[in-house]
PDB file of N, CA, C and O in Angstrom:
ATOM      1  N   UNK A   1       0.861  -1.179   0.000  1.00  0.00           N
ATOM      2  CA  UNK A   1       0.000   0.000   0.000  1.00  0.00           C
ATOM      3  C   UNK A   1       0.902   1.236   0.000  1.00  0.00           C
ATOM      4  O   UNK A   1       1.960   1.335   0.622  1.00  0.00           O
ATOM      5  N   UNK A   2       0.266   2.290  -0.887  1.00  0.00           N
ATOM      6  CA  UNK A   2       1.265   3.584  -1.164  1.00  0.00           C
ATOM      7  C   UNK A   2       0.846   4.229  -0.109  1.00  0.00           C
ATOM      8  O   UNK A   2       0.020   3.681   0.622  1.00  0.00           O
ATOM      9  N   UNK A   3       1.287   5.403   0.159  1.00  0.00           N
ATOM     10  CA  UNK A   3       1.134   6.183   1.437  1.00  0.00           C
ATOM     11  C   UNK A   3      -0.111   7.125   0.307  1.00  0.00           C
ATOM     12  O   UNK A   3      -0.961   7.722   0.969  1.00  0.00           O
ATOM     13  N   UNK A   4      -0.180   7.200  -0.439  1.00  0.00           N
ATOM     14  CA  UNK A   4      -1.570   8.022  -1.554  1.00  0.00           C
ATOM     15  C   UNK A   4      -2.959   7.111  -1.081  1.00  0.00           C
ATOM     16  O   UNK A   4      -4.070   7.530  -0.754  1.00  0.00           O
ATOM     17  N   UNK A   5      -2.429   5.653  -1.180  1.00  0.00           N
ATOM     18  CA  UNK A   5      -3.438   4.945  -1.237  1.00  0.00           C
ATOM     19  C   UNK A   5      -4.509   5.122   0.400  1.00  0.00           C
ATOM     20  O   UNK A   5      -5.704   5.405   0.479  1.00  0.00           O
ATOM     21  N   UNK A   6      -3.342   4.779   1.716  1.00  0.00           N
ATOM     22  CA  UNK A   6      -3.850   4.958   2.695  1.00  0.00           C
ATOM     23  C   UNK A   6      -4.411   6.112   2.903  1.00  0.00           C
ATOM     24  O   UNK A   6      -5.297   6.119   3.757  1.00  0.00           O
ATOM     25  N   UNK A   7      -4.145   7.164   2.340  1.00  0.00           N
ATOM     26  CA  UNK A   7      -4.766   8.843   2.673  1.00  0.00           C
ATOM     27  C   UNK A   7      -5.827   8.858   2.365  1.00  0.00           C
ATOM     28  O   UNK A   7      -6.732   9.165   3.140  1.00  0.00           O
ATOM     29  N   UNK A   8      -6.076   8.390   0.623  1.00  0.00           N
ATOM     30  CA  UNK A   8      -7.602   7.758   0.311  1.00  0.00           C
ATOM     31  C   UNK A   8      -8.355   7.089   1.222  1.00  0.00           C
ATOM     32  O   UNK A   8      -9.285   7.720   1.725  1.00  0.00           O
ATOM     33  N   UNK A   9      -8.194   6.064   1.526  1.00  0.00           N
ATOM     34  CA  UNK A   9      -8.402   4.941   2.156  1.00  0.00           C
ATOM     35  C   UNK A   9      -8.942   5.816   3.652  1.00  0.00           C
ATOM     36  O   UNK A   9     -10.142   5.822   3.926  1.00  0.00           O
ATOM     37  N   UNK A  10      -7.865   6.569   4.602  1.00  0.00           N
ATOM     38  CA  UNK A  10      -8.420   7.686   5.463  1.00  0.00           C
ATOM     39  C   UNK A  10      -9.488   8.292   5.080  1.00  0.00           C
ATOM     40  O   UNK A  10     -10.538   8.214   5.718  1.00  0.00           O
ATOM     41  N   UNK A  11      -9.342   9.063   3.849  1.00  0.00           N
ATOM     42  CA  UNK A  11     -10.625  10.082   3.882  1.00  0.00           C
ATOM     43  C   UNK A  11     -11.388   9.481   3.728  1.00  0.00           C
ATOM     44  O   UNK A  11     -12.381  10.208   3.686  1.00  0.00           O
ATOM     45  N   UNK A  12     -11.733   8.242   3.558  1.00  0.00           N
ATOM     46  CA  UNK A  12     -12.969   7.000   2.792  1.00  0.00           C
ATOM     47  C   UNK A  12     -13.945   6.996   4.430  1.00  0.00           C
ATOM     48  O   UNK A  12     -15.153   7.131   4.627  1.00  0.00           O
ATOM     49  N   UNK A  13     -12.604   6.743   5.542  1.00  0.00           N
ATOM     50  CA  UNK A  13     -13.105   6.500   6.488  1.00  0.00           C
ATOM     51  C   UNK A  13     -14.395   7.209   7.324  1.00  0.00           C
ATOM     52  O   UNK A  13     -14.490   8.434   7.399  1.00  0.00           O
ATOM     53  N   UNK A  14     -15.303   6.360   7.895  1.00  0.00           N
ATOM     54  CA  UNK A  14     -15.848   7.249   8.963  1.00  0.00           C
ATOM     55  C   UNK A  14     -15.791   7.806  10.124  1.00  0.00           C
ATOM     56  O   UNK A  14     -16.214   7.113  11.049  1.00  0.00           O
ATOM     57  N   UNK A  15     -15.373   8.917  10.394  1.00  0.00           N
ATOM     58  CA  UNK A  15     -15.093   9.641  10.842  1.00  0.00           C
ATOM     59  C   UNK A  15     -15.407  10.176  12.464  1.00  0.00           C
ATOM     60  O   UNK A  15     -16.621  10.290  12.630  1.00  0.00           O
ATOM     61  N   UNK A  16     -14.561  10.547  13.757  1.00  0.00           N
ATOM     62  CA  UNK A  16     -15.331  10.450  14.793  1.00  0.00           C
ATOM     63  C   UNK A  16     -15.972  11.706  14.773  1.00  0.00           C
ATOM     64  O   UNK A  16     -15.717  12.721  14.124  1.00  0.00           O
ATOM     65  N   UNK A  17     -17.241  11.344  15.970  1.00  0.00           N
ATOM     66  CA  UNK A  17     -17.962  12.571  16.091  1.00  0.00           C
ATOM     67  C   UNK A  17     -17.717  13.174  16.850  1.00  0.00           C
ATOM     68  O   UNK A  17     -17.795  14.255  16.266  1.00  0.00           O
ATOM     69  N   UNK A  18     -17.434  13.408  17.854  1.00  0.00           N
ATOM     70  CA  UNK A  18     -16.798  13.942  18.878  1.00  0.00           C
ATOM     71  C   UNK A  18     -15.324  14.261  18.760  1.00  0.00           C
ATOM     72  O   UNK A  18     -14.627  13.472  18.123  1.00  0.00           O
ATOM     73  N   UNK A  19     -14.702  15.478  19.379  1.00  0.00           N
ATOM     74  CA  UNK A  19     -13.013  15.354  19.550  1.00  0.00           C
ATOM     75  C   UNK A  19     -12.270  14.579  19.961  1.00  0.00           C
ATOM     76  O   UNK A  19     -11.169  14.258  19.515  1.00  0.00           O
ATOM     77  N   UNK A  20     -13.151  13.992  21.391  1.00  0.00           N
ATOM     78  CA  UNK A  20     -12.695  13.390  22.089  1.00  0.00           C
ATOM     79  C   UNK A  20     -12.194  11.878  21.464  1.00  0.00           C
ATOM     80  O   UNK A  20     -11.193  11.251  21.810  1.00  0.00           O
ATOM     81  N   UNK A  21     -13.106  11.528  20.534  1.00  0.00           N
ATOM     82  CA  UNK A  21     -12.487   9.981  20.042  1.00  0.00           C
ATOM     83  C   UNK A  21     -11.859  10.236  18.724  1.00  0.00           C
ATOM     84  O   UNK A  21     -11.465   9.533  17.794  1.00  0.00           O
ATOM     85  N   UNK A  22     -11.913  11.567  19.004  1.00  0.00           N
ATOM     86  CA  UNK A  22     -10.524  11.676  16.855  1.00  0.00           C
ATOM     87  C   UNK A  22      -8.725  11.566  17.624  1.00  0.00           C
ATOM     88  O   UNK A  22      -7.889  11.277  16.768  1.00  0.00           O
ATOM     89  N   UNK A  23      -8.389  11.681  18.462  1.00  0.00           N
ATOM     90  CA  UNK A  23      -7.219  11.545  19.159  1.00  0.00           C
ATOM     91  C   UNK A  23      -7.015  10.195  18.819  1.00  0.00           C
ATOM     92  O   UNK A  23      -6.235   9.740  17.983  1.00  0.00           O
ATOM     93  N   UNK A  24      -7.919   9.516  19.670  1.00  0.00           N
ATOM     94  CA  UNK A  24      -7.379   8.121  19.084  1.00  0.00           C
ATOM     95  C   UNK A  24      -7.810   7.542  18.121  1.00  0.00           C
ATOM     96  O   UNK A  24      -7.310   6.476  17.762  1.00  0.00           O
ATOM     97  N   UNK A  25      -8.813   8.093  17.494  1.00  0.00           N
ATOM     98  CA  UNK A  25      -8.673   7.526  15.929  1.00  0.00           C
ATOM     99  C   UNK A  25      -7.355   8.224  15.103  1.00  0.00           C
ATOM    100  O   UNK A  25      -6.769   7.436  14.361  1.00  0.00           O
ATOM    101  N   UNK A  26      -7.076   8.954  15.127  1.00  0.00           N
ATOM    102  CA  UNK A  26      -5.768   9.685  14.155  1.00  0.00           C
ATOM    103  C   UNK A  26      -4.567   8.297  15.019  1.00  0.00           C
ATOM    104  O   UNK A  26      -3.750   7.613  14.403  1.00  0.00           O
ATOM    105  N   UNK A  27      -4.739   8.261  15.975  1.00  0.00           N
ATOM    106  CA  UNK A  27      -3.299   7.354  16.222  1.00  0.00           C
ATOM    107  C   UNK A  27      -3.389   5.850  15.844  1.00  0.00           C
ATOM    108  O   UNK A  27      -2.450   5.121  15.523  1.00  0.00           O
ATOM    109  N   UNK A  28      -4.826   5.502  15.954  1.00  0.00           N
ATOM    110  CA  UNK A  28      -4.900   3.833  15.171  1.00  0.00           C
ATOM    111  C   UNK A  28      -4.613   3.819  13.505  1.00  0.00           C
ATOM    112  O   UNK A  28      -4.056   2.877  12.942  1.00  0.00           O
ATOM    113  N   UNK A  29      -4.971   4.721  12.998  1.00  0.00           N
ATOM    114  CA  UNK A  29      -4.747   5.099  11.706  1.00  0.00           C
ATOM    115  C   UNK A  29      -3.124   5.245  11.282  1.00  0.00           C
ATOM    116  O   UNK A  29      -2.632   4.623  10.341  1.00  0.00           O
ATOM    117  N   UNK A  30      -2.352   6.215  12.178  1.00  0.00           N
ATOM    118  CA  UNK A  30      -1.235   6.240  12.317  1.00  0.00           C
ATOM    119  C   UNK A  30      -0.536   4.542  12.038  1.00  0.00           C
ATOM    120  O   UNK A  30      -0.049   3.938  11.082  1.00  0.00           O
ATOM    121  N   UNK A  31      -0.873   4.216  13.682  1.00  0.00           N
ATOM    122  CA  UNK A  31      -0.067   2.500  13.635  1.00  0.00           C
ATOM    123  C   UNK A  31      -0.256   1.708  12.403  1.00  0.00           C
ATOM    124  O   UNK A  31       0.597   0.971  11.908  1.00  0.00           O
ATOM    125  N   UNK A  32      -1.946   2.009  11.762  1.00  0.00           N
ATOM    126  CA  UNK A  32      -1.807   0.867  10.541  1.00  0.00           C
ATOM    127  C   UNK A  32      -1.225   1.753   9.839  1.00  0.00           C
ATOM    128  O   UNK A  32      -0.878   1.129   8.836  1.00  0.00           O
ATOM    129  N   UNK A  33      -0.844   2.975   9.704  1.00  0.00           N
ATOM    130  CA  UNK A  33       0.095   3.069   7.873  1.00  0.00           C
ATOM    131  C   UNK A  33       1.633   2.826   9.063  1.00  0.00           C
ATOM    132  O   UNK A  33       2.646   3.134   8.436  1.00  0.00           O
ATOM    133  N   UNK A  34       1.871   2.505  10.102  1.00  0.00           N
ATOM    134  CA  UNK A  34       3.580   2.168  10.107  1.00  0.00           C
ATOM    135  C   UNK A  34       3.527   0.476  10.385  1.00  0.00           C
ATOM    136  O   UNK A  34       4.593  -0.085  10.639  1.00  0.00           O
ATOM    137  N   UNK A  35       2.453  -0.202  10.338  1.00  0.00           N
ATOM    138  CA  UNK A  35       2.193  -1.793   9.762  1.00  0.00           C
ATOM    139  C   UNK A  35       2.434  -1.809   8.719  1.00  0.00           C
ATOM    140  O   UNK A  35       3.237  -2.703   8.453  1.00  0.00           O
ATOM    141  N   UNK A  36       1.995  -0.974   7.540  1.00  0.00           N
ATOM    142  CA  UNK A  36       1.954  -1.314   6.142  1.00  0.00           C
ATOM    143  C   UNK A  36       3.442  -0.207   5.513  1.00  0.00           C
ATOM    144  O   UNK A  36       3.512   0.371   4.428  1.00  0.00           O
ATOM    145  N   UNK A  37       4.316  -0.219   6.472  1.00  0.00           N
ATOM    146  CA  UNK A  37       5.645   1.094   6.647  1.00  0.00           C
ATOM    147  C   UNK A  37       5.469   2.389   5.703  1.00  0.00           C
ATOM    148  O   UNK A  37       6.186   2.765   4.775  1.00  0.00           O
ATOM    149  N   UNK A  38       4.154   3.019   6.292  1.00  0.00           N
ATOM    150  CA  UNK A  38       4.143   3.854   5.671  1.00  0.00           C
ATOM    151  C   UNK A  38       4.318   5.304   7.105  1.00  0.00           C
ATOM    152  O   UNK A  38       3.578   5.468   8.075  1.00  0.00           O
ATOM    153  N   UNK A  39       5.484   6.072   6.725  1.00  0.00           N
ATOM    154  CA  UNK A  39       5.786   7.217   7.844  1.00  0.00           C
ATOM    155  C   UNK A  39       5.120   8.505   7.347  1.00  0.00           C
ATOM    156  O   UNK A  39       4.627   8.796   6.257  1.00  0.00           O
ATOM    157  N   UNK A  40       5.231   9.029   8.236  1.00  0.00           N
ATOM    158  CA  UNK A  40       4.228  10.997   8.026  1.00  0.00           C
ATOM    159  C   UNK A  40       5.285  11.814   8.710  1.00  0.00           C
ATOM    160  O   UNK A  40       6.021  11.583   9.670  1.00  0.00           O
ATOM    161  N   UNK A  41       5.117  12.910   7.858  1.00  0.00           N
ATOM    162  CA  UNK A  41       6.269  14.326   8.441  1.00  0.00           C
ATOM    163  C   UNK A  41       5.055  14.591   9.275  1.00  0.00           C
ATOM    164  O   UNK A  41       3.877  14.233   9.274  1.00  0.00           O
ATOM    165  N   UNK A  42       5.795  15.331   9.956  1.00  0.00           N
ATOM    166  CA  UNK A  42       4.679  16.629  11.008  1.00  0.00           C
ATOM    167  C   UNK A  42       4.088  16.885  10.400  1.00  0.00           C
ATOM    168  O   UNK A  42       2.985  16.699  10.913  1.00  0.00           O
ATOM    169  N   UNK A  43       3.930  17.432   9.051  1.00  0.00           N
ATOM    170  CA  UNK A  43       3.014  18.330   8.696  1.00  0.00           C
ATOM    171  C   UNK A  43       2.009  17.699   8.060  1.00  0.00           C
ATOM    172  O   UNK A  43       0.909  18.107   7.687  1.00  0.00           O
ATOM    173  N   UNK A  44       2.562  16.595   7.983  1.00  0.00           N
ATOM    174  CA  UNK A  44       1.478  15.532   7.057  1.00  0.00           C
ATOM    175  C   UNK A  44       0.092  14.970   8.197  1.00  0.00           C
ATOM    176  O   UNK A  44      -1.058  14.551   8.067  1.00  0.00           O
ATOM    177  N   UNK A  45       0.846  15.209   9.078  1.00  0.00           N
ATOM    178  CA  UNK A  45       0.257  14.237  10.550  1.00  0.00           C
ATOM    179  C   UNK A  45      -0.873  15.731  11.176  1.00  0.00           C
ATOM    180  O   UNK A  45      -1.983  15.698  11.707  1.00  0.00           O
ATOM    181  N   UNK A  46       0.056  16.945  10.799  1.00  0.00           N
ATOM    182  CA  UNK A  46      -0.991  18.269  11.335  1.00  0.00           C
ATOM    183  C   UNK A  46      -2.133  18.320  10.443  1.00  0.00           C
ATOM    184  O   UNK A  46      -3.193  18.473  11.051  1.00  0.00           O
ATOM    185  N   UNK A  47      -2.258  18.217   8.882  1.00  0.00           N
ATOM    186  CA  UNK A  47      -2.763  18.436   7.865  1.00  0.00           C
ATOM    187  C   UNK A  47      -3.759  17.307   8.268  1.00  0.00           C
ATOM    188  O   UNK A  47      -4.927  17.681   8.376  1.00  0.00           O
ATOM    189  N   UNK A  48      -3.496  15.952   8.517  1.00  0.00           N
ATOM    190  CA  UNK A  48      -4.404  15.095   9.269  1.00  0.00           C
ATOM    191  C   UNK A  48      -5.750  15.109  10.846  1.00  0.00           C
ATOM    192  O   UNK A  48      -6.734  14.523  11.296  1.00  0.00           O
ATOM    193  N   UNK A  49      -4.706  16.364  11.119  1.00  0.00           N
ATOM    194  CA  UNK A  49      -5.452  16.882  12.510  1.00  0.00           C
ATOM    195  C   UNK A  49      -6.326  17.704  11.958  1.00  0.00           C
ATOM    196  O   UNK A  49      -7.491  17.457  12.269  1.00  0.00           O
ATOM    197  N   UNK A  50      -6.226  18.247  11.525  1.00  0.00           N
ATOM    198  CA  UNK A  50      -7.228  19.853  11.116  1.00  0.00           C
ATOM    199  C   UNK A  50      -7.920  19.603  10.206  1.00  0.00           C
ATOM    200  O   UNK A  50      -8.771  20.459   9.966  1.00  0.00           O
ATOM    201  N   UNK A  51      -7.893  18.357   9.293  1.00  0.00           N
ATOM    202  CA  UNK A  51      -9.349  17.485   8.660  1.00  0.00           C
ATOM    203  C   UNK A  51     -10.468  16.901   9.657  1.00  0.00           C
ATOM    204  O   UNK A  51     -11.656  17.057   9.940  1.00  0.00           O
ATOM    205  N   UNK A  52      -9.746  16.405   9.886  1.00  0.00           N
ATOM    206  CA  UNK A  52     -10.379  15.523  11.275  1.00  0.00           C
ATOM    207  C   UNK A  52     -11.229  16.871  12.089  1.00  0.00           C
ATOM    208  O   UNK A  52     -12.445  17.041  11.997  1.00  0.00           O
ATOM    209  N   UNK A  53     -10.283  17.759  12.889  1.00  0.00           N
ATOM    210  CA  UNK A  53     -11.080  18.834  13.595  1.00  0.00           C
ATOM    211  C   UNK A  53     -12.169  19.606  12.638  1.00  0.00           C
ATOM    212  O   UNK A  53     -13.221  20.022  13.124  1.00  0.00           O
ATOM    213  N   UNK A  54     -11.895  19.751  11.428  1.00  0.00           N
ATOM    214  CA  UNK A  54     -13.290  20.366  10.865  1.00  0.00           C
ATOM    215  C   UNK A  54     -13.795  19.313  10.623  1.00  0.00           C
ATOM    216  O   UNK A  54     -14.434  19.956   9.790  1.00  0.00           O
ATOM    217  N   UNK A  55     -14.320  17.860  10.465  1.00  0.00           N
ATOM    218  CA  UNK A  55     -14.671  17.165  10.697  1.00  0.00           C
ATOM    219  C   UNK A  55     -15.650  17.138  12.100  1.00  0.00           C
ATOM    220  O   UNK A  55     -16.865  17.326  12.169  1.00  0.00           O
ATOM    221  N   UNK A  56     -15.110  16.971  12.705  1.00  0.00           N
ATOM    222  CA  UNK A  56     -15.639  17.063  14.410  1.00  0.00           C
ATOM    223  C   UNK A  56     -16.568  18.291  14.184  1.00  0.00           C
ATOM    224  O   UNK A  56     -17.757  18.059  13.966  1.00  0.00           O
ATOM    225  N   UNK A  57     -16.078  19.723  14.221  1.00  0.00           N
ATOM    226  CA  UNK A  57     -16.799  20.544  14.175  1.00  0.00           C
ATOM    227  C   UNK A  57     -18.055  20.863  13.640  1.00  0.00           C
ATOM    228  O   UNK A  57     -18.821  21.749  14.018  1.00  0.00           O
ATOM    229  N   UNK A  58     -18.243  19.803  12.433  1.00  0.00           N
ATOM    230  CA  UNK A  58     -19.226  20.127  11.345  1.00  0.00           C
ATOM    231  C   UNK A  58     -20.499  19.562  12.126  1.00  0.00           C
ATOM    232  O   UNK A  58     -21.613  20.056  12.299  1.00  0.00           O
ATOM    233  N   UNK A  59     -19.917  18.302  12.553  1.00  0.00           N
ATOM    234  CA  UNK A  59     -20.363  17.506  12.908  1.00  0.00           C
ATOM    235  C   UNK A  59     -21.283  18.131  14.475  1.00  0.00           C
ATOM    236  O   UNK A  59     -22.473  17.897  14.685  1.00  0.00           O
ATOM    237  N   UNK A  60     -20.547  18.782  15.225  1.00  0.00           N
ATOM    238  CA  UNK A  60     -21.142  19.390  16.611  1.00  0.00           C
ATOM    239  C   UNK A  60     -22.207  20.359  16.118  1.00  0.00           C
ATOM    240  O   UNK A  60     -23.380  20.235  16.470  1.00  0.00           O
ATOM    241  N   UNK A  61     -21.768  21.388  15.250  1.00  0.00           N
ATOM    242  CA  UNK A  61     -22.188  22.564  14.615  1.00  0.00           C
ATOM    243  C   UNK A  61     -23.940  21.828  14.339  1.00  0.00           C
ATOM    244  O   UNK A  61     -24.982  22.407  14.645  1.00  0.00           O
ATOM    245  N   UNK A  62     -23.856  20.703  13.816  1.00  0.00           N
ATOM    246  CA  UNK A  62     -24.866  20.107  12.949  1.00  0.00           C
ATOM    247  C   UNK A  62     -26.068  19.927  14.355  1.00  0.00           C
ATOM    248  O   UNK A  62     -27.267  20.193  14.442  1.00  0.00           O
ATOM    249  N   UNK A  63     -25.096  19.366  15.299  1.00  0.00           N
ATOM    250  CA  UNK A  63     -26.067  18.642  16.399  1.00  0.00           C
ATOM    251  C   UNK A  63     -26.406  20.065  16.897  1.00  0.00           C
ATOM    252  O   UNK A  63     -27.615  20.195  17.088  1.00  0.00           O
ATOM    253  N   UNK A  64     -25.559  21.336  17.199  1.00  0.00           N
ATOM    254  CA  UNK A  64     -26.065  22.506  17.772  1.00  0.00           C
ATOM    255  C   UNK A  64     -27.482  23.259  17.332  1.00  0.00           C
ATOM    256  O   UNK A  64     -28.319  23.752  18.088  1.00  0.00           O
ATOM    257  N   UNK A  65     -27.500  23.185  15.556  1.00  0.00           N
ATOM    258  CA  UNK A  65     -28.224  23.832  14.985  1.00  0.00           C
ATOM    259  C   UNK A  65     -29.727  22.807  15.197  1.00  0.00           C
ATOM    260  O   UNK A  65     -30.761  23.326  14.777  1.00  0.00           O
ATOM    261  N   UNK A  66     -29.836  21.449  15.805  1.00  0.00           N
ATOM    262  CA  UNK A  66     -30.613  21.013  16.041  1.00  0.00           C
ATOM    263  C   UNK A  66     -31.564  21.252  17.669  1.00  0.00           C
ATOM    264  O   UNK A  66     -32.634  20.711  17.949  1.00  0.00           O
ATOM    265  N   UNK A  67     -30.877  22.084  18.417  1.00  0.00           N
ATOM    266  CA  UNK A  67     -32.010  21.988  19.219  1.00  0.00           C
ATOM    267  C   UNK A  67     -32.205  23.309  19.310  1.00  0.00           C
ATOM    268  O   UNK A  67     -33.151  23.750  19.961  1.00  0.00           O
TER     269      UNK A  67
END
């Protein structure tokens, strides 16, 4: 697996709803691309955070505008 492929493969994923469980989803994600030896610069790994957090956000935003 290419490190292109797993990023796909990430964004494919579903996604947590809360902040609280994207921490450790970004790090299980992590371990399987260094199973399949695939490594991330910082910035690759930040660029991963701040999907994820607007992710989360959209997601709260969505539940806010509901009550």
């Amino acid at each position: 697996m290419t490190k292109q492929e797993f990023l796909n493969n990430f964004a494919q994923k579903e996604k947590p709803k809360d902040t609280t469980s994207a921490m450790p989803f970004l790090m299980e994600s992590i371990k399987e691309a260094k199973r399949n030896g695939i490594e991330f610069t910082k910035e690759e790994v930040y660029s991963m955070c701040t999907e994820l957090s607007k992710t989360c956000l959209r997601k709260t935003a969505g539940r806010l505008k509901s009550f």
